[in-house]
KOLVEX-977421 format. One record per residue (C-alpha): residue in one letter; x, y, z; residue number from 1. Coordinates in steps of 0.25 Angstrom, whole numbers. Last residue first. Example, Ala and Ser with C-alpha at 12.3 -4.5 7.8 and 13.67 -1.06 7.14 Angstrom:
PAVEX r    xx    yy    zz   k
PAVEX S    55    -4    29   2
PAVEX A    49   -18    31   1
***
This chain:
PAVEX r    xx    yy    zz   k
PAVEX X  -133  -120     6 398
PAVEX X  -133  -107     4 397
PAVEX X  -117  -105     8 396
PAVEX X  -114  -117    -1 395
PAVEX X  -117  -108   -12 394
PAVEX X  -111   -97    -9 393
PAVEX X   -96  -105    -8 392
PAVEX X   -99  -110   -20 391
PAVEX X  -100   -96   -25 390
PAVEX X   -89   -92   -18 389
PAVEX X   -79  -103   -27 388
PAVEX X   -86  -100   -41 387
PAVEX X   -84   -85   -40 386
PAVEX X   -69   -90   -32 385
PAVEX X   -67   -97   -46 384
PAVEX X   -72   -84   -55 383
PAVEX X   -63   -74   -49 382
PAVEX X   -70   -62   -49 381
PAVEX X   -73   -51   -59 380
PAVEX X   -76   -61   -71 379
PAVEX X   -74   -55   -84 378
PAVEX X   -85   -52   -97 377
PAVEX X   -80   -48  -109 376
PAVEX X   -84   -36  -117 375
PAVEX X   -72   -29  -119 374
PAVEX X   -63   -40  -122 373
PAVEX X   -52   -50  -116 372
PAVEX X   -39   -57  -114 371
PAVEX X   -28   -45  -119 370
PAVEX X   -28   -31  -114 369
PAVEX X   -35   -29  -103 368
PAVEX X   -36   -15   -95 367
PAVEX X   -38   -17   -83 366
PAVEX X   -51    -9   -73 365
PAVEX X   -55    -3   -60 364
PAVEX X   -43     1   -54 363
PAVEX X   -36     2   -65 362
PAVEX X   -27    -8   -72 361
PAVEX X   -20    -7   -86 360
PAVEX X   -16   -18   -95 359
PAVEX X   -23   -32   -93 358
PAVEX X   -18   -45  -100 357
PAVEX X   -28   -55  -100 356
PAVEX X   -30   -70   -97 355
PAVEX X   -45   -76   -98 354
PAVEX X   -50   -86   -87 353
PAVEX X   -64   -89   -92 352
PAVEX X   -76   -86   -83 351
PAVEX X   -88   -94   -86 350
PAVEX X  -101   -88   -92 349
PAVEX X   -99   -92  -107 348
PAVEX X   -86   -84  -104 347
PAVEX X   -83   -74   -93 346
PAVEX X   -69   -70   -93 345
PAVEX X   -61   -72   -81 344
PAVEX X   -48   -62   -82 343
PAVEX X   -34   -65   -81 342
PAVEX X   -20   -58   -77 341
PAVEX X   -12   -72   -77 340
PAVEX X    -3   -75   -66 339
PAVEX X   -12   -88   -62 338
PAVEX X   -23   -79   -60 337
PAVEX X   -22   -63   -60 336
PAVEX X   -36   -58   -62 335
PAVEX X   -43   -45   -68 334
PAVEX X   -59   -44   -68 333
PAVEX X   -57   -36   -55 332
PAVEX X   -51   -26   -65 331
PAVEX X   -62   -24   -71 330
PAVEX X   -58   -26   -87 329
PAVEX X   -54   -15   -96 328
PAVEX X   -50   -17  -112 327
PAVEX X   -45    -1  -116 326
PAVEX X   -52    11  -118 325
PAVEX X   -43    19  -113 324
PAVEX X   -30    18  -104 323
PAVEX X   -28    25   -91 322
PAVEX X   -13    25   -84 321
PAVEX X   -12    33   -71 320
PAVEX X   -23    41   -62 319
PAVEX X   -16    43   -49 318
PAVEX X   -28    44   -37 317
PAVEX X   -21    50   -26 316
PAVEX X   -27    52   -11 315
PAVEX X   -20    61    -4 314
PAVEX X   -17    62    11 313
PAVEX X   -13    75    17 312
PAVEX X     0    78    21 311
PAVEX X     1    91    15 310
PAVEX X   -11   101    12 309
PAVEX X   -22   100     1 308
PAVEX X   -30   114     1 307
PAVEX X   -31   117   -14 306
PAVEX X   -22   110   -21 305
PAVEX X   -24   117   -34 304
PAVEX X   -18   111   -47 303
PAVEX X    -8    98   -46 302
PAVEX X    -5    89   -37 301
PAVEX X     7    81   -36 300
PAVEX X     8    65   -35 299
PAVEX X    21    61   -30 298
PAVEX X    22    47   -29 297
PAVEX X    32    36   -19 296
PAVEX X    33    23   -25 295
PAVEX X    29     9   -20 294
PAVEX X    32    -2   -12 293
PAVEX X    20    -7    -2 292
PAVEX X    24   -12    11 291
PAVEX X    24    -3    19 290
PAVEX X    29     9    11 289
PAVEX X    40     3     2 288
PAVEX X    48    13    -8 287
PAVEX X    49    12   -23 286
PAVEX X    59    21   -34 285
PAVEX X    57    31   -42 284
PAVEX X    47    38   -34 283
PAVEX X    35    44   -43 282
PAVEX X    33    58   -44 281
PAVEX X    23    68   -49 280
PAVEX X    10    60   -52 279
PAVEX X     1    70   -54 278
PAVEX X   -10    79   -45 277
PAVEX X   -24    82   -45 276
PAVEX X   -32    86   -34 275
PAVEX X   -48    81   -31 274
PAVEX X   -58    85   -21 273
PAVEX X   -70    78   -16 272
PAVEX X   -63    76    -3 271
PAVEX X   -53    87     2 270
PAVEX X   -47    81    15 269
PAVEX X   -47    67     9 268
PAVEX X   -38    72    -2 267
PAVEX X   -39    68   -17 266
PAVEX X   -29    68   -28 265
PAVEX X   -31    64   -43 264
PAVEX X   -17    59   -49 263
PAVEX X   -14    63   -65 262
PAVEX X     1    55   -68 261
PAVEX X    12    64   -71 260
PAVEX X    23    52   -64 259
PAVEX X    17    39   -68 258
PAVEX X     7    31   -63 257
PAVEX X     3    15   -66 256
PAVEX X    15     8   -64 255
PAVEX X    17    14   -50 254
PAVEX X     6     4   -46 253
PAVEX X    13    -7   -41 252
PAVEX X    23     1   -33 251
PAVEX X    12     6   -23 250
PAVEX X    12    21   -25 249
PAVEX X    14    31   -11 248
PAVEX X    11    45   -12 247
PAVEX X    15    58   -10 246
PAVEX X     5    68   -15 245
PAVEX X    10    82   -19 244
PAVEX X     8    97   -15 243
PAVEX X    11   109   -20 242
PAVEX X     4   122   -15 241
PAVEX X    10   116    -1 240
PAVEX X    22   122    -2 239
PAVEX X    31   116     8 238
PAVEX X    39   119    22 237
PAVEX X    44   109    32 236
PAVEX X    48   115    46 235
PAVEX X    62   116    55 234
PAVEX X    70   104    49 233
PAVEX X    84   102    56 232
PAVEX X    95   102    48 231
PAVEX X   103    90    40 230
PAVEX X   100    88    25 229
PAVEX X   113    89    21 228
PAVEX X   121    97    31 227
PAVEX X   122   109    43 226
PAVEX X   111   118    32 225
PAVEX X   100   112    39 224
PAVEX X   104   119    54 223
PAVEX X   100   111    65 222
PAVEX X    88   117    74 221
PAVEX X    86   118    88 220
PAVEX X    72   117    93 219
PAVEX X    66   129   102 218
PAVEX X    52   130    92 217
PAVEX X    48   117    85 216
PAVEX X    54   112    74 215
PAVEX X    49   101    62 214
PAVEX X    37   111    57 213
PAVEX X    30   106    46 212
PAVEX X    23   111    34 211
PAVEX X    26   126    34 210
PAVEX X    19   130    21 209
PAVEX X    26   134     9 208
PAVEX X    39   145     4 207
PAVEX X    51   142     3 206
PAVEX X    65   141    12 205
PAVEX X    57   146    23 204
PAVEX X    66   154    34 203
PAVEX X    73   149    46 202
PAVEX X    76   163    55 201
PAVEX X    88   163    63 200
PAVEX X    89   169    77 199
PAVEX X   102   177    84 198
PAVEX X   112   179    73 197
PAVEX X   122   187    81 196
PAVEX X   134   180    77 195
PAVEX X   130   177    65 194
PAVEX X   132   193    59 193
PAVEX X   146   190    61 192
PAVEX X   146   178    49 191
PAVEX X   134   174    46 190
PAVEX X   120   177    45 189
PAVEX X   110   167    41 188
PAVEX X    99   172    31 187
PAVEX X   100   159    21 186
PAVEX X   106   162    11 185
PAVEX X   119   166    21 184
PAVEX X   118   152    27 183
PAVEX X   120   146    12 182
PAVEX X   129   155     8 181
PAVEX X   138   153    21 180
PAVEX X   138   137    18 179
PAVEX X   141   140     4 178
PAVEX X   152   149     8 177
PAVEX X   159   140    17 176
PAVEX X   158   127     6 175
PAVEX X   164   137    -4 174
PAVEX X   177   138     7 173
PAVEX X   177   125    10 172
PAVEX X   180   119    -4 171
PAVEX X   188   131    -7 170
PAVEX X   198   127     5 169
PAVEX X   197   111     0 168
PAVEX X   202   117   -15 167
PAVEX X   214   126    -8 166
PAVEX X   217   114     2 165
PAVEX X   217   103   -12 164
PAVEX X   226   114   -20 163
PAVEX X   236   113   -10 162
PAVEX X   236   100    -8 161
PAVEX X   237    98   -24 160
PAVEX X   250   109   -23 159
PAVEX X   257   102   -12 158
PAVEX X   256    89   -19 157
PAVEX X   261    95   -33 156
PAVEX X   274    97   -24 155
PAVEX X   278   111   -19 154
PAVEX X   291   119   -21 153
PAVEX X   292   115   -37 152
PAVEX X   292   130   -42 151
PAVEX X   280   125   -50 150
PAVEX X   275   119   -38 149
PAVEX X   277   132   -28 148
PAVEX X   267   140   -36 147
PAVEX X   256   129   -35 146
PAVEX X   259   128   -20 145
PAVEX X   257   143   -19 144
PAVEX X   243   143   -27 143
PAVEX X   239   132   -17 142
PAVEX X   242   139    -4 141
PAVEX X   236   151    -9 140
PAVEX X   223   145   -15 139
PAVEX X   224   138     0 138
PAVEX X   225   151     7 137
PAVEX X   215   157    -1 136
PAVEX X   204   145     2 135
PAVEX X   209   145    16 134
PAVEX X   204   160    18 133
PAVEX X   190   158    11 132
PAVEX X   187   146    21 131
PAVEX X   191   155    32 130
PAVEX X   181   164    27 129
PAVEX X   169   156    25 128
PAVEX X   172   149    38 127
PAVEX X   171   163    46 126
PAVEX X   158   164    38 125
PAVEX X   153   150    43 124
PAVEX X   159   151    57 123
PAVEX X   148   163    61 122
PAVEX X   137   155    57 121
PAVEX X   142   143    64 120
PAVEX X   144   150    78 119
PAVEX X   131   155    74 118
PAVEX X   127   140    75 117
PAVEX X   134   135    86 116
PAVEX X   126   146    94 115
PAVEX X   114   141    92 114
PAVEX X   105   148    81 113
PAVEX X    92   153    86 112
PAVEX X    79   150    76 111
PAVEX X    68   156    70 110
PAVEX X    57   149    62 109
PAVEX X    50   149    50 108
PAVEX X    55   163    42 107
PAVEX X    51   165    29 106
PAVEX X    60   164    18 105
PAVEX X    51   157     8 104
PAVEX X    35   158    13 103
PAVEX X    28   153    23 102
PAVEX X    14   145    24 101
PAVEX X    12   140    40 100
PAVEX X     6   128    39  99
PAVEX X    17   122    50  98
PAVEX X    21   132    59  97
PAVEX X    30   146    58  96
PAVEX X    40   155    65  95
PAVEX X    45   146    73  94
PAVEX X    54   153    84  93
PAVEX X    67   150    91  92
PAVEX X    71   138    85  91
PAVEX X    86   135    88  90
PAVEX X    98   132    81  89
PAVEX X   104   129    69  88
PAVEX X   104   138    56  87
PAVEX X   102   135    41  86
PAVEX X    87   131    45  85
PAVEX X    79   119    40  84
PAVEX X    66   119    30  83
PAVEX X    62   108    25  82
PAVEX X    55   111    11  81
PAVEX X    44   102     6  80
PAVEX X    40   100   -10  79
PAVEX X    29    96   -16  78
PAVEX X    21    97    -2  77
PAVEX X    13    83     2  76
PAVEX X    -1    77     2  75
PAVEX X     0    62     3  74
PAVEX X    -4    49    -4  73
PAVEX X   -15    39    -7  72
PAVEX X   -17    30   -19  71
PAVEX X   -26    27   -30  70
PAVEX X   -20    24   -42  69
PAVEX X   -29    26   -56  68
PAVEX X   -27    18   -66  67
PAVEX X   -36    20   -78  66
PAVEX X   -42    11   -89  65
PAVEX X   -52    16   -99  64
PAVEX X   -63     7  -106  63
PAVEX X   -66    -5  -113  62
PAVEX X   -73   -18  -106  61
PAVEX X   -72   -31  -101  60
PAVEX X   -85   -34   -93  59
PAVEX X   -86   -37   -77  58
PAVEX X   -90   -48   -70  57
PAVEX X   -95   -55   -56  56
PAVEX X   -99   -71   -57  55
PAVEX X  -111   -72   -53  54
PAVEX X  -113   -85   -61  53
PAVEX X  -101   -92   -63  52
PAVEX X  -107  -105   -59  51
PAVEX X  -115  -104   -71  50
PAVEX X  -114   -90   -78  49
PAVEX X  -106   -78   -80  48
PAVEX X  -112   -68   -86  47
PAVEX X  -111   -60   -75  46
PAVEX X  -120   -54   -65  45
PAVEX X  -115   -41   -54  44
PAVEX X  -106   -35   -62  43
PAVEX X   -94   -27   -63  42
PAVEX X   -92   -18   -76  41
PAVEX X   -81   -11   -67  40
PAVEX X   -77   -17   -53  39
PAVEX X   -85   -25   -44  38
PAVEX X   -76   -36   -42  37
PAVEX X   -63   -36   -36  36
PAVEX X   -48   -32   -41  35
PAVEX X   -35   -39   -46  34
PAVEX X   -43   -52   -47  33
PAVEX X   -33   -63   -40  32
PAVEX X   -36   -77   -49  31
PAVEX X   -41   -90   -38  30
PAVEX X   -51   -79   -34  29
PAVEX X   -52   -68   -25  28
PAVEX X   -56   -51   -28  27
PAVEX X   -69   -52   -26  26
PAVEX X   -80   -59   -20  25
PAVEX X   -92   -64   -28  24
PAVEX X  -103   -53   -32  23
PAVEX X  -115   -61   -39  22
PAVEX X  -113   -72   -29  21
PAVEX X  -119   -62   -19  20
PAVEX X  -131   -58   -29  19
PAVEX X  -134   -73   -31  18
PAVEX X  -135   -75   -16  17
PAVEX X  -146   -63   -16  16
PAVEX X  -154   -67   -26  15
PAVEX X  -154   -82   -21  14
PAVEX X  -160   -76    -7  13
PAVEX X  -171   -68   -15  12
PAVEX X  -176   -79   -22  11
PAVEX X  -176   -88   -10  10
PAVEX X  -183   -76    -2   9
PAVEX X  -195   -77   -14   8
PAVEX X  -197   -91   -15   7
PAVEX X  -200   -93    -1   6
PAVEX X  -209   -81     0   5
PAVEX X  -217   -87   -12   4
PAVEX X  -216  -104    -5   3
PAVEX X  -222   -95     8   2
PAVEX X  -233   -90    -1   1
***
């Protein structure tokens, strides 16, 4: 009875060791594997034999090859307008927060203008006009040096600087009244009725919802119309019916998307439901986040939106190249030994080193080309550090 119980635990005990071999580590071995067992078509027993015995594999077989790029990104407005005021001076009244939905022209905030200011609203008409005056004085004083050449009384020097004051005046003139235009376009008084501008509203160049709000009641503002992109910024405004994903590709996958390809969008805050989206922009050239290089993309949905907001964190799957029907292998079965991209093909029980040329790569599968045929069987670890753990088993038993 006890030679029974004996036999029974030993049984049981070499079942067990045998099932650990079975799985092997992944991922290692004198050639890198570019992914690790239990993929596809894995399996458990092999018809590896002998030392090799164990040995996990997978078949060679036809079949569809997708890419699919997984990577994380961030919620944003299509398109975000800053909006600045054409007047300096201080905020006396906010007349909207951040959510609030607002239409073109409406007003966002109230301020006062200083004093230097209306001193410059009053100058700008004046300057109109005193422009306009040496404009005809120069016409004048060019036309008479003209007449005065052909009775030779002025030299052709006289007549080009008189012409160069007349073109300079007109140059100043128009820039006067594109600078009063643009004030005038934008409700601010001028001339004598500036003198008793009090308060100034700052109104919504479009419509959307008030994103963010960079100013705070009491705050002196500097007008945005002083230079190129100088002003202060009083709030952010954008419609949030269109809305894109900003994300960030590693360089070495930028071969496998293109601008118009399908991407599937997911949020954490909305599980279980997906949105669809394209590709809409990829950035000509690379930039270095940490230290990754890559490109920035634009992904941008498409259809109903439902209650996605800015600024939150979307998960992107970009569906790129597929081909059908073509010669696939796991892609754990893949290695790169001695520069050469290589499979171990089991013959007659052994693995045999077998060169091939793969084509597309999913995460799952690579398309293969040369070196083999549906049917074959391939290693999904690398046969040497097989042989090498397993030795290591055995001197563990003993």
């Amino acid at each position: 009875m006890a030679t029974l119980k004996t036999t029974i635990v030993t049984l049981v005990l070499a079942a067990a060791l045998a099932g650990c071999s079975n799985g092997g580590d992944a991922g290692k071995g004198d050639a890198s594997p570019t992914g690790t067992p239990g993929g596809p078509d894995a399996k458990p027993k092999s018809s590896a034999t002998g030392d090799y015995m164990g040995l996990l594999t997978g078949k060679v077989e036809k079949g569809d090859v997708s890419v699919l790029l997984p990577e994380v990104g961030t919620l944003a407005p299509e398109a975000t307008v800053q909006v600045k005021s054409v007047l300096s001076g201080r905020i006396v009244k906010m007349l909207v927060e951040e959510g609030d939905l607002v239409k073109q022209g409406q007003p966002l905030a109230t301020l006062e203008p200083g004093v230097d200011q209306l001193r410059e609203l009053s100058a700008i008409t004046s300057g109109v006009e005193s422009a306009e005056l040496e404009v005809k004085d120069a016409r004048i004083d060019y036309d008479n040096s003209l007449e005065l050449a052909t009775k030779g009384f002025a030299s052709t020097d006289q007549v080009k600087a008189a012409e160069k004051r007349w073109k300079q005046a007109q140059i100043g003139f128009d820039s006067a009244v594109a600078q009063r235009a643009a004030l005038a376009s934008s409700g601010v008084p001028l001339g004598s009725a500036a003198s008793s501008l009090r308060t100034f509203n700052v109104t919504a160049p479009a419509g959307g919802v008030v994103l963010e709000k960079m100013v705070e009641l009491g705050e002196v503002v500097v007008s945005g119309v002083s230079g190129f992109n100088a002003g202060t910024v009083l709030f952010q405004i954008a419609d949030t019916r269109e809305l894109k994903v900003d994300a960030f590709i590693n360089e070495v996958d930028l071969g496998k998307i293109g601008v118009g390809f399908p991407v599937k969008i997911t949020v954490d805050a909305f599980r279980g439901k997906e949105f669809e989206g394209k590709v809409g922009t990829i950035a000509p050239s690379a930039r270095k986040e940490g230290e990754i290089r890559g490109f920035d993309v634009e992904v941008r949905l498409s259809g109903e939106i439902g209650s996605l907001r800015p600024g939150m964190t979307a998960n992107i799957d970009i569906r790129g190249e597929e081909k059908k029907d073509v010669v696939r292998i796991p892609v754990q079965s893949l290695f790169k030994d001695k520069g050469d991209d290589v499979v171990w093909m089991i013959k007659d029980g052994k693995p045999e080193r077998t060169k091939v040329k793969p084509g597309l790569v999913s995460l799952e599968w690579v398309e293969v080309t040369e070196g083999v045929v549906e049917g074959n069987e391939l290693a999904l670890e690398s046969p040497t550090i097989f042989l090498d753990e397993k030795k290591e088993k055995e001197k563990r038993r003993r």
